[in-house]
N, C-alpha and C positions, 0 to 999 in steps of 0.2 A: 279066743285065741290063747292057747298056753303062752303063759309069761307075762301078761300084761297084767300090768299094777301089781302083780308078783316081784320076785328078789333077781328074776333075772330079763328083765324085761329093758329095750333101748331109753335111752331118754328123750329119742325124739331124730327127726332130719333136720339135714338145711341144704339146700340146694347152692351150689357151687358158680359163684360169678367171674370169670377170670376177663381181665383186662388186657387187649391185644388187637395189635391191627394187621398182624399175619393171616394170609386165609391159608385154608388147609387144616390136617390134624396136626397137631401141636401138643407136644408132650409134658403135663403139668405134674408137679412133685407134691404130692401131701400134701397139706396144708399152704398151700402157694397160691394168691390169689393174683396176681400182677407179674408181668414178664418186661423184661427190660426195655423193649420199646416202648412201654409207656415210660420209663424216664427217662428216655431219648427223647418224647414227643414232649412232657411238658419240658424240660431242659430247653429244647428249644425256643418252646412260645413265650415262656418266658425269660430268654435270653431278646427275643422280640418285642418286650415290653411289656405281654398283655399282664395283668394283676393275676393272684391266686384266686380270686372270683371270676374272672374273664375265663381261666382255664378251668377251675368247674365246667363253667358254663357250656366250655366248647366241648368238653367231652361229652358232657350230659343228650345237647342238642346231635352232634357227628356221631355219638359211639353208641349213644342209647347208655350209656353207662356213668355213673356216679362214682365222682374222685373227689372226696374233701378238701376242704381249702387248707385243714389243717395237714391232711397224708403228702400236698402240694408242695406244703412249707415244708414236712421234711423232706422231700426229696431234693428242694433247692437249696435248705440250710445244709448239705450235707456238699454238695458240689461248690457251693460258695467257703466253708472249710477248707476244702481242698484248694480252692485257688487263693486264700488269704496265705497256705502255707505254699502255694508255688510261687507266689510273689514276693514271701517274705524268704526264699530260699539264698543263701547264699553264692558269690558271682564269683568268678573270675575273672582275674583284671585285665586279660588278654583271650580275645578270641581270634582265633583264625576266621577268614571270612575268602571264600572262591570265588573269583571275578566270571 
């Protein structure tokens, strides 16, 4: 094969995993391996309790697919940010309220 082990040859494949519980085609961007309902879904499970081990788990077992405990963590330290700064948001002293 021209090129191989040559100055213009690939460095190789890898084959593309993407995470999703959409059926149908589904339009993926370069480099994107994960679509936002998986963090709608662990958001969830673990807004239900289960551990960053528990949601491994259940992806691995339901999806055939593997989510690190640590990719886990940031998806939840990122949402839990968010809610420390909408708690710590500023109030006012009077609201209206519609009977």
């Amino acid at each position: 094969m021209a090129g191989r082990d040559g100055g213009n040859s690939r460095n190789g494949t890898r084959t593309k995993t993407v995470l999703t519980d959409n059926v149908g085609p589904v339009i993926v961007k370069k480099r994107q391996r994960r679509l936002g309902d998986v963090d709608t879904m662990v958001l969830s499970l673990y807004a239900k309790g289960l551990s960053t081990g528990e949601i491994s788990s259940h992806f691995a077992e339901v999806y055939g697919a593997s989510l690190s405990k640590d990719r886990i963590s940031v998806i939840t330290d990122r949402v839990i940010g968010e809610m420390t700064d909408w708690c710590a948001r500023p109030l006012l002293p009077v609201y209206a309220a519609a009977a």
